[in-house]
VOSEDO-844457 format. One record per residue: residue in one letter; x, y, z of N, C-alpha, C in turn. Coordinates in pm, whole numbers, plus 50000, padded with zeros to 5 digits. Layout:
<tortis>
AXYZXYZXYZ;...
</tortis>
This chain:
<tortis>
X228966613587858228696623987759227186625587742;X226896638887773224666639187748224616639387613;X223976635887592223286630787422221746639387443;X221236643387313219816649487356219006635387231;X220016630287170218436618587124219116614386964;X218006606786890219296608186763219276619386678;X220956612486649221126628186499220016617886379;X219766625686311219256622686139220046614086074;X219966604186008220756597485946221516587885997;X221616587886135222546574886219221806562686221;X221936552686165221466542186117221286534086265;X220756521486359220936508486418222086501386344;X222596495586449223896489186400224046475386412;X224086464986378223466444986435224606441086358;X225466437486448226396425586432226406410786447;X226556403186334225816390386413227036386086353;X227216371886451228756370186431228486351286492;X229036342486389229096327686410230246324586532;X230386312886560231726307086576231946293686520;X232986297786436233446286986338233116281086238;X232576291586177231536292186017233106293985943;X233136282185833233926280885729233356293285614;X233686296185536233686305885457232686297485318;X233346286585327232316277785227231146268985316;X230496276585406229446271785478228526282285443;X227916292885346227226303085348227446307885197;X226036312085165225756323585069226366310684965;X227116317684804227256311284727228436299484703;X229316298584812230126291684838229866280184916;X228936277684936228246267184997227416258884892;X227496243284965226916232984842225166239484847;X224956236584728223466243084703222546235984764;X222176226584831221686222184928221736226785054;X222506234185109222506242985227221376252985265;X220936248985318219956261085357219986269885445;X220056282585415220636296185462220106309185400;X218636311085374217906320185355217986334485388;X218126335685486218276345185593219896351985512;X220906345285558222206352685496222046353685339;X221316346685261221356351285150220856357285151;X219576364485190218926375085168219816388585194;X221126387985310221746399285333222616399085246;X223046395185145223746388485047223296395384965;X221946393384891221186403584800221046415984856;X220846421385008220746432384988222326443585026;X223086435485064224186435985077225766439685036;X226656439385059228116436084977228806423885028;X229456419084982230156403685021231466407185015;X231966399085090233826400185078234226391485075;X234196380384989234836368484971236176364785039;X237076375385016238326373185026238306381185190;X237266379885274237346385585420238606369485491;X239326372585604240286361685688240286368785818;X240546357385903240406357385999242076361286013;X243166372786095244356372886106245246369386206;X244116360886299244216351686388243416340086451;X243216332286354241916324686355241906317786477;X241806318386606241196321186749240216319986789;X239076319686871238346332486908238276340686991;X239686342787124239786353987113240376367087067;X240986361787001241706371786915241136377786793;X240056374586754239586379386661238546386286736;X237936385286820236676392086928237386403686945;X238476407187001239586413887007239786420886892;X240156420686814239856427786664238716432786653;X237706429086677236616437586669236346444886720;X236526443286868236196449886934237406467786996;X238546465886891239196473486936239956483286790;X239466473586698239776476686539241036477386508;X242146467186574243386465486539244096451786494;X244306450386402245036435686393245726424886491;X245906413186456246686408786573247746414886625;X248876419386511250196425186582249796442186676;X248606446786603248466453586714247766457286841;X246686447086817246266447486984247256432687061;X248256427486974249016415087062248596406287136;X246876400787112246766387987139246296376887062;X247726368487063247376358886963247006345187012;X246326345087124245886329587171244686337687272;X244146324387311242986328287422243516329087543;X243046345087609243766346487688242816357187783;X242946361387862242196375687929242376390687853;X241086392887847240666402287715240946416187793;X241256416387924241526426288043242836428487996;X243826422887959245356425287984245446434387821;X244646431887722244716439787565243596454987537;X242526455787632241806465287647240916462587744;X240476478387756239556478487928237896486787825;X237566496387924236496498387835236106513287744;X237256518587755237196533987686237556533587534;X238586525187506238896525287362238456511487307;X237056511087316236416498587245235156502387151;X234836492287049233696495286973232346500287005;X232126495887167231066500987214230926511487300;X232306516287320232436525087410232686537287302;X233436540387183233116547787094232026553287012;X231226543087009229406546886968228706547987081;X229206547187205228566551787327228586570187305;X229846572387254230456586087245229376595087152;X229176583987052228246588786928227076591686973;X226006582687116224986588587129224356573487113;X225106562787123224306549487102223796538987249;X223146533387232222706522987346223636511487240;X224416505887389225186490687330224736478087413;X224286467687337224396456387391224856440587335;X225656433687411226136421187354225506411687391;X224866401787355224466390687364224876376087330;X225336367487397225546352087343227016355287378;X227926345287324229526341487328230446356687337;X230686358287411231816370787428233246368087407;X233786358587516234586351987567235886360587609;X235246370687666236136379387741236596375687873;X237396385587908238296372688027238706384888124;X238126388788226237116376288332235626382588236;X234806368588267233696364288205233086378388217;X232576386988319231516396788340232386408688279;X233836411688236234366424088171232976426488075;X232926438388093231816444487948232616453487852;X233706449287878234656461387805234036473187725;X233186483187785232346494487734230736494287699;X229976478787716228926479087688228166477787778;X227486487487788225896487487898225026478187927;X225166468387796224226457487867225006445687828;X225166430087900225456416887867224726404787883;X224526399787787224136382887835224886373787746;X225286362887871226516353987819225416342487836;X226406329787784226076316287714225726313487902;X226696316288001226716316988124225446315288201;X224556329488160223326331488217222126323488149;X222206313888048221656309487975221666291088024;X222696297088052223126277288175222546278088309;X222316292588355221866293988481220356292388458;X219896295088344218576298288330218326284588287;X218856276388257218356262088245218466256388372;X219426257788426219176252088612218046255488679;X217796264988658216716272088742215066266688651;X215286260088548214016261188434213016246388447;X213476238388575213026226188584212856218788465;X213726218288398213426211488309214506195988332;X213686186288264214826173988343215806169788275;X216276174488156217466169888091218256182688079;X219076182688100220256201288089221176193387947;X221396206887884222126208487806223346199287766;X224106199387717225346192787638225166177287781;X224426169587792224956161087860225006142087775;X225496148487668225866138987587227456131987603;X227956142687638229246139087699230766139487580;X229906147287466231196156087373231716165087431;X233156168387397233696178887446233796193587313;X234196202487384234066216487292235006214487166;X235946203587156236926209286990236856192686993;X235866186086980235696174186938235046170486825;X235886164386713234556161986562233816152286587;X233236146486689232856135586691230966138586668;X230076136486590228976143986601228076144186687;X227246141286735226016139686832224536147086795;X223776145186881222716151086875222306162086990;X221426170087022221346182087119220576168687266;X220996173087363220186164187468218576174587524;X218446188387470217236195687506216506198487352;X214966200487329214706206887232215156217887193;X214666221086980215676232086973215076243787050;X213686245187098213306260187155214406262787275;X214896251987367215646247987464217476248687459;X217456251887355218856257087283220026268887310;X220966265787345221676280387345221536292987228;X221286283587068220996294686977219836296686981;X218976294087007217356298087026217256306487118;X217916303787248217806314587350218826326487298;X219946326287289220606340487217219436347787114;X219046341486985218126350086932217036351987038;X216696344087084214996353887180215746364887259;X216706363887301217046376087404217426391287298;X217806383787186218106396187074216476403587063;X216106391887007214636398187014213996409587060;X214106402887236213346408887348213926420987393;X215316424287376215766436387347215556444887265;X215536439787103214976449387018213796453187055;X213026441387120210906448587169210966457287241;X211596447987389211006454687483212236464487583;X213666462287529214906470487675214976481187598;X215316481987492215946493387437215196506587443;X216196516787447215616527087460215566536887311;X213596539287286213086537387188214186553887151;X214156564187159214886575587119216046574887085;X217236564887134218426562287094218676553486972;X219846555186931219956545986817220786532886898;X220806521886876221406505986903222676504186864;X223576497186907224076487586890224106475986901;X223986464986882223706453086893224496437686872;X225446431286948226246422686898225296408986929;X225296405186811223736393886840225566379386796;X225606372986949227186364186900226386346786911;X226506340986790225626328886812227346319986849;X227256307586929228176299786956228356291886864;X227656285986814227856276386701228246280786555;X228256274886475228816258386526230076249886561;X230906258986642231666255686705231306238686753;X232256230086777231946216786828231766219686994;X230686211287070230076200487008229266200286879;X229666196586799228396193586665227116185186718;X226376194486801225246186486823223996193586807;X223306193886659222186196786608220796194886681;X219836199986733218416195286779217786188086653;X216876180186634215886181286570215086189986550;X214786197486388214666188286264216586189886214;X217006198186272218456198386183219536188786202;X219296176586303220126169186304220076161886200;X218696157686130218476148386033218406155485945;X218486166885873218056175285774219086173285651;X220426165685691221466163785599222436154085582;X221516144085674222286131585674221886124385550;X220906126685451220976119985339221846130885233;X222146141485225222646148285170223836148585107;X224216151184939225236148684912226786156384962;X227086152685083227816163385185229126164085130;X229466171785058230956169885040232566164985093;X232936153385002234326152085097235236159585141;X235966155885225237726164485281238116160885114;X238696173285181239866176785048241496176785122;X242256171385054242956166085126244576173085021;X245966186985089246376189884984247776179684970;X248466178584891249636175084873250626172384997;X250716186285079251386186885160251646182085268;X249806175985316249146172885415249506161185470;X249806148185326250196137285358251886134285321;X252916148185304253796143585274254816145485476;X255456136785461256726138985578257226152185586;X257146158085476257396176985570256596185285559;X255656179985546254456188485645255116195285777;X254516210285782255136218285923254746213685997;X255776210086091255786203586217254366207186313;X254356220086328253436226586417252036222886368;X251846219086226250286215886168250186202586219;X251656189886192251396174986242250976174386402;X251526184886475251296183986572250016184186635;X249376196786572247626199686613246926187686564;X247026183186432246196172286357246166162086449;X247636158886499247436139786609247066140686739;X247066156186784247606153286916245606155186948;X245136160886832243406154486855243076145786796;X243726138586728243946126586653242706128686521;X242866138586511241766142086367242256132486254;X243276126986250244156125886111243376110986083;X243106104586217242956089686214240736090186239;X240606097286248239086096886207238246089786120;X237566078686115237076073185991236216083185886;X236126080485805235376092385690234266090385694;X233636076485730232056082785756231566090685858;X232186090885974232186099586056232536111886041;X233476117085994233836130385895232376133085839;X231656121285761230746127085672229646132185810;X229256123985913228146126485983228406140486062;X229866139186075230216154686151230046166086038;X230006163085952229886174085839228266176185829;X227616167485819226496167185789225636177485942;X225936172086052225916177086178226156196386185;X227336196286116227986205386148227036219386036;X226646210885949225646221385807224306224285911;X223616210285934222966214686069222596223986149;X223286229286226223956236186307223726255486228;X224156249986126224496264386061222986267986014;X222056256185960220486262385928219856267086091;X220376262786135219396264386270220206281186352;X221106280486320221516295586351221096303986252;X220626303086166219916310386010218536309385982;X217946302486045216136303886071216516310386205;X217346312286298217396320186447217506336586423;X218546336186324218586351586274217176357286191;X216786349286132215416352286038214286358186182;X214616353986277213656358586396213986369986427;X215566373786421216076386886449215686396086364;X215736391486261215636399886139213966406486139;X212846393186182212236400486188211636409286291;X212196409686422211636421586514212166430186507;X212886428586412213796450286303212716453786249;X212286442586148211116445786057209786448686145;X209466444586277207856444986293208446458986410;X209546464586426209186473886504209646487086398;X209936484286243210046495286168211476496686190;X212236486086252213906490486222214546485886114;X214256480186053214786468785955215526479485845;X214726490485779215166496585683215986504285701;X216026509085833217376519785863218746513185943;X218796497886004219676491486012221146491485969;X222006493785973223076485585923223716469985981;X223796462185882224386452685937225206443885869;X226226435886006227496426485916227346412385955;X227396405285904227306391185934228756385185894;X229286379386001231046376385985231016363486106;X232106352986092232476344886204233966345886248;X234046341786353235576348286436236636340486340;X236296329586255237026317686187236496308086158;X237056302586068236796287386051236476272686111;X236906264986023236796246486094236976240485979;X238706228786019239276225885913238026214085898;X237276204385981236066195685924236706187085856;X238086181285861238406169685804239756172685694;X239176184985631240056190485512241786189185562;X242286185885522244086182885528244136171685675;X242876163585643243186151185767242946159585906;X242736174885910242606184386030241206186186077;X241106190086200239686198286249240126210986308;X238976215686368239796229486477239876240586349;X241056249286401241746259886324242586264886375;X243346277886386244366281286447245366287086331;X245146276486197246416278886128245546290886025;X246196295185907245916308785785245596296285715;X245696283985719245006278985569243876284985528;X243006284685441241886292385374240446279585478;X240726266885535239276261685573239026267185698;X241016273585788240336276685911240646293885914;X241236302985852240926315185824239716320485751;X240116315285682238766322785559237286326585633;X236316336385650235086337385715234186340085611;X232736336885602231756346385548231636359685624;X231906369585525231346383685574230326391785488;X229736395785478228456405585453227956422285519;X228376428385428227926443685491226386445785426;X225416447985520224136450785441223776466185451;X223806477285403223516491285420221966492485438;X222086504985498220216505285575219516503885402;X218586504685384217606506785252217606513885218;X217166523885309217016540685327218126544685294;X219286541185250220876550485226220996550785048;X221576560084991221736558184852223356552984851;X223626549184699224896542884680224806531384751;X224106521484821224306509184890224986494484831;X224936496784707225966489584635225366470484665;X223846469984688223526462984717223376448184617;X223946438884672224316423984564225556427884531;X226786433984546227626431384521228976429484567;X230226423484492230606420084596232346429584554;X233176424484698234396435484656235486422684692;X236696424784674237556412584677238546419984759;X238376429184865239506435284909240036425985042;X240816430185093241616417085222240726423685331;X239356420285345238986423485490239726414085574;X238966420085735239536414085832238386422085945;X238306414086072237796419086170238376430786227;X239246433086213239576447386231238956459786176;X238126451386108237586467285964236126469586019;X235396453586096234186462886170233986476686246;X234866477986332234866490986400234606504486354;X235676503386255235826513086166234696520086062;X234456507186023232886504785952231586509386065;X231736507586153230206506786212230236521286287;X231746523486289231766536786357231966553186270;X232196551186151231886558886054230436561285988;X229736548785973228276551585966227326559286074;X228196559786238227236567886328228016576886322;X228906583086229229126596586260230256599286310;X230946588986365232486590786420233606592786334;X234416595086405236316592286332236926584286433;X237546572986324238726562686420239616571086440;X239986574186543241786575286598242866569186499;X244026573186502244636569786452245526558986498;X245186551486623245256538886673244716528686603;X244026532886524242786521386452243726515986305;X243556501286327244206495686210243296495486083;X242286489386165241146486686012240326502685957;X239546493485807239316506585729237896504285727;X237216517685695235756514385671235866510885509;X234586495585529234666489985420233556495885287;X232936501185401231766509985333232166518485194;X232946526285293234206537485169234906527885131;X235226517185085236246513185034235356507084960;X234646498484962233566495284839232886502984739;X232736517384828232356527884722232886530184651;X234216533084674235396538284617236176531684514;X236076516384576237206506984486238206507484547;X238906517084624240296513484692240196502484828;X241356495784772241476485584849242196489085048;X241196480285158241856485985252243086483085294;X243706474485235245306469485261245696460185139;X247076465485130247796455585009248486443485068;X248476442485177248626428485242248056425085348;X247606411985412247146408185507248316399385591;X248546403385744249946392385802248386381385904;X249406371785886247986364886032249626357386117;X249406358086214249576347686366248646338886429;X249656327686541248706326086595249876318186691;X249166319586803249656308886913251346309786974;X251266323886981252956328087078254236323886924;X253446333086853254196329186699254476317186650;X253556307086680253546292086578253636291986441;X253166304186392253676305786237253276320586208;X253656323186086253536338886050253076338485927;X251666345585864251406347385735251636354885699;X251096356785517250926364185496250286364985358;X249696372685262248656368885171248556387585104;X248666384884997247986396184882246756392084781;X246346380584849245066379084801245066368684662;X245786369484620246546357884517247606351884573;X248546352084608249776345584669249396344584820;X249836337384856249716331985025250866326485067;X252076333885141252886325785202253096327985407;X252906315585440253026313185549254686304485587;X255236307385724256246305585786256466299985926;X256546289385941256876280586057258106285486157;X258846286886251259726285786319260206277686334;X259326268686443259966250186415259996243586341;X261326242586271262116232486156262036242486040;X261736251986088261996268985952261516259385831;X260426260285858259356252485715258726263385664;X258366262685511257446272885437256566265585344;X255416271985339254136267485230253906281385180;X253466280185039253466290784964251916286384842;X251326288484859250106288484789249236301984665;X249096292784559248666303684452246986301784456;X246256313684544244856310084608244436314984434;X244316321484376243716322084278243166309784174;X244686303384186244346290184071244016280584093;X244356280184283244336268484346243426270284492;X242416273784477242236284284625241396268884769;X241676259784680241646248484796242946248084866;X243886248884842245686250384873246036235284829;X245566226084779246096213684708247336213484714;X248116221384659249416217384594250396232784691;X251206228984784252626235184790253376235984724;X253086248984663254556253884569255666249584643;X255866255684748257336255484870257716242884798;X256766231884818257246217684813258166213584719;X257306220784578257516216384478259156227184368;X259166238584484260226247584410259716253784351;X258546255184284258176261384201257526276884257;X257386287984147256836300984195257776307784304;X259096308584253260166312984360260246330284368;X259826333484249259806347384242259246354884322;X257716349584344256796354684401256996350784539;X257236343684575257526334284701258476339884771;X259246347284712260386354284783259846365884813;X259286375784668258586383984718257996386784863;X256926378584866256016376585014257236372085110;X258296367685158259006362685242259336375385270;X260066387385174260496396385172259836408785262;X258726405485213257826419685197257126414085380;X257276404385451257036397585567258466404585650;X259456398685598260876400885719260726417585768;X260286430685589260186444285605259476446185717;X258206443085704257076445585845257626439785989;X258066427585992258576421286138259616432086196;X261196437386059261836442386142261406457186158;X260486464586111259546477586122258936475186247;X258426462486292257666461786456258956455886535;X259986453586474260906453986597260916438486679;X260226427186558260116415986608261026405886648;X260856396986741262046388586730262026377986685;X261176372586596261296367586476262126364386374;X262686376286348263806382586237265146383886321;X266396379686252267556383286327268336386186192;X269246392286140270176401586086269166396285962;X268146399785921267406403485832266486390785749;X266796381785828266436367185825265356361685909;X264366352185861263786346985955264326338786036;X263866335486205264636328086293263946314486280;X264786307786321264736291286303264356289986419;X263546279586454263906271886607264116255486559;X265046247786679265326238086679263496228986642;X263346221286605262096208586614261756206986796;X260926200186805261016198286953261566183286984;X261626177386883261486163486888260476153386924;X259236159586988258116150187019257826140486898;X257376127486907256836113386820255186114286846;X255106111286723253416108786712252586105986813;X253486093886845252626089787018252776094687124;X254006106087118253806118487207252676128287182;X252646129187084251526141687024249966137187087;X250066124687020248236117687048247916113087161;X249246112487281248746113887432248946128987452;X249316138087349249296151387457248266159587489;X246596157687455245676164687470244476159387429;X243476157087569242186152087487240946169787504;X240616167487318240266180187323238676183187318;X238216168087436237106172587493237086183587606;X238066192587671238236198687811237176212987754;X236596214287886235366228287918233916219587887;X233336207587916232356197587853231366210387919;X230646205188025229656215588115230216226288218;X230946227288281231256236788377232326243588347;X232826255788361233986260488341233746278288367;X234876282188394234416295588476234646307588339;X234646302588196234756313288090233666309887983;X232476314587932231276317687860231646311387726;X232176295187714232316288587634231606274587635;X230466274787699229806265587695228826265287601;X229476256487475228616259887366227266247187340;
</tortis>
């Protein structure tokens, strides 16, 4: 499509996006000792969405959401998988503001499948070319050769300095694009994707030590977690990485590690932030700061994520409006059920577009203005239907298959999830409600889930603990591997 240059008013667009930022790792939900300047500042100038979730806490399935602006049930991938088989490159986020008249580029963790798909964007650099560029960099120690693996809590330290870093190099290449590739007449897109702090938890110096004296908060540990019917499918993830049996000072050093991690991706963005500012983009910007999901970090004896609990769904999100825009609604915050589905929508209404009516998510922009909320419920999946959520933002009920188990949580009163209603019988009203208002949507998509108006059971599998804790060591992808997850 010829473009003659920009329209008036189409803002730069900078997505910066974690992997595996807990929701209480940032801004005011974070222990006040955290240091995170940078996101608070988009915070103040910003809107917040507290109540933003991940509806497939993944990462590719939520990359996937973004990039296509549909929920899990409707772009249908709920595990990591090839990002080729759910979209190609015409009906994607960057290929729609291509339409608008934009230059797109992604930088850092994609984890699209096969690695080089650009699914619609003109320019890429993966974690990939960043491993190549350390081979080639003579330098005598390479990266992760500490010998942690990628979904391991075990903590460590970085084996290169931090300039020598995968997040140091993602922001310089953000940088050097905003200076020197981009083309100065067009307006940007920009997916600035930091890897961390995904595990390995291994901090450079100064941030490895920056919080090991720190009063780091314990696991929180709910009711459910340590009783015998706990859902099968949660006992299973917890042993079979044997998170459950972890000593707690180690919990504490991986925590401490893991805060780490998160300042040093937040003095990296402060670099981004400022070559907006020194080339005069800063004020006409829009931007969102969101992570694909969580990290349970100990909480219910768990690490990882996968499941809708609130440590491994829940994300920090942040909409910051250019300066230059009136109504920006800046410092405040909205409680509506975002989701990664709603970037698209959002970033593609500010340049001027209309979503299709393929598009699940809403612009949050208008919906903050407005006050109307973009959905009265949120469903999450994950993992070839391992369980089924679902959430109105106060009530939370989730649904197992194997051994037809339920947890039912009142996030308002209780928004750690401490206590299972399910467990306890209690809150049946509401509890049914959400069961209800779940089976309507499954048999509306025609799921097989549901059979004569009921959820389906599956048998247990029968595996024993010591089946579980030989079934997976979840150091696998350490250094080599042919998909842009070398974090």
């Amino acid at each position: 499509m010829a473009y003659a240059g920009m329209r008036e008013g189409q803002p730069s667009l900078l997505l910066i996006t974690t992997d595996q930022q807990r929701y209480d790792a940032a801004g005011d939900a974070a222990p006040s000792f955290l240091r995170t300047p940078h996101f608070n500042q988009l915070c103040r100038e910003g809107i917040r969405f507290p109540n933003a979730r991940a509806d497939c806490p993944i990462c590719v399935p939520a990359r996937v959401g973004i990039m296509t602006g549909k929920t899990v049930f409707g772009h249908g991938m709920d595990t990591n998988g090839p990002t080729s088989s759910v979209m190609g490159r015409d009906d994607t986020l960057p290929a729609m503001l291509r339409e608008q008249g934009y230059q797109t580029a992604a930088i850092g963790k994609m984890h699209f499948g096969p690695m080089r798909a650009r699914h619609g964007f003109d320019e890429m650099l993966l974690p990939d070319d960043y491993y190549r560029w350390m081979e080639q960099s003579g330098y005598p120690t390479k990266p992760m050769r500490h010998g942690l693996g990628q979904n391991e809590l075990y903590p460590g330290m970085a084996t290169v300095p931090e300039a020598l870093t995968l997040t140091n190099w993602t922001a310089e290449q953000c940088v050097s694009y905003i200076r020197d590739r981009r083309d100065p007449n067009l307006p940007f897109f920009l997916w600035c994707s930091f890897s961390k702090p995904h595990p390995p938890l291994d901090p450079p110096e100064p941030y490895y030590s920056m919080y090991r004296n720190a009063p780091i908060p314990e696991p929180i540990f709910g009711d459910w977690s340590e009783d015998p019917r706990c859902p099968i499918p949660f006992q299973r993830h917890r042993e079979s990485w044997s998170c459950d049996i972890i000593p707690p000072e180690i919990i504490r050093e991986a925590r401490a590690a893991y805060y780490g991690l998160i300042t040093q991706i937040d003095y990296n963005v402060g670099r981004v932030l400022a070559a907006l500012q020194d080339d005069h983009l800063l004020q006409d910007t829009l931007i969102i700061y969101t992570s694909d999901h969580g990290e349970f970090l100990g909480d219910h004896h768990s690490g990882g994520k996968f499941t809708f609990h609130e440590a491994s769904a829940r994300v920090p999100f942040v909409v910051r409006l250019p300066r230059s825009w009136e109504d920006r609604r800046h410092g405040s915050e909205s409680d509506a059920l975002a989701t990664h589905a709603d970037i698209l929508p959002t970033f593609l209404a500010a340049a001027g577009g209309t979503p299709g009516a393929a598009i699940e998510g809403r612009d949050l922009i208008a919906c903050a203005r407005t006050g109307e909320a973009p959905r009265e419920f949120l469903e999450a999946t994950a993992m070839d239907g391992l369980y089924f959520g679902i959430t109105d933002g106060q009530w939370k009920y989730v649904y197992y298959p194997e051994g037809g188990s339920e947890q039912f949580f009142d996030l308002r009163n209780d928004p750690l999830e401490l206590r299972d209603l399910a467990l306890h019988g209690e809150e049946q009203e509401p509890m049914a409600a959400l069961r209800v208002e779940m089976i309507r949507r499954h048999e509306a998509r025609g799921s097989n889930c549901v059979k004569d108006g009921q959820l389906v059971r599956v048998a247990p599998r029968g595996d024993s603990v010591a089946d579980r804790r030989n079934l997976a060591w979840p150091g696998w992808h350490t250094e080599h591997c042919g998909i842009d997850v070398c974090h």
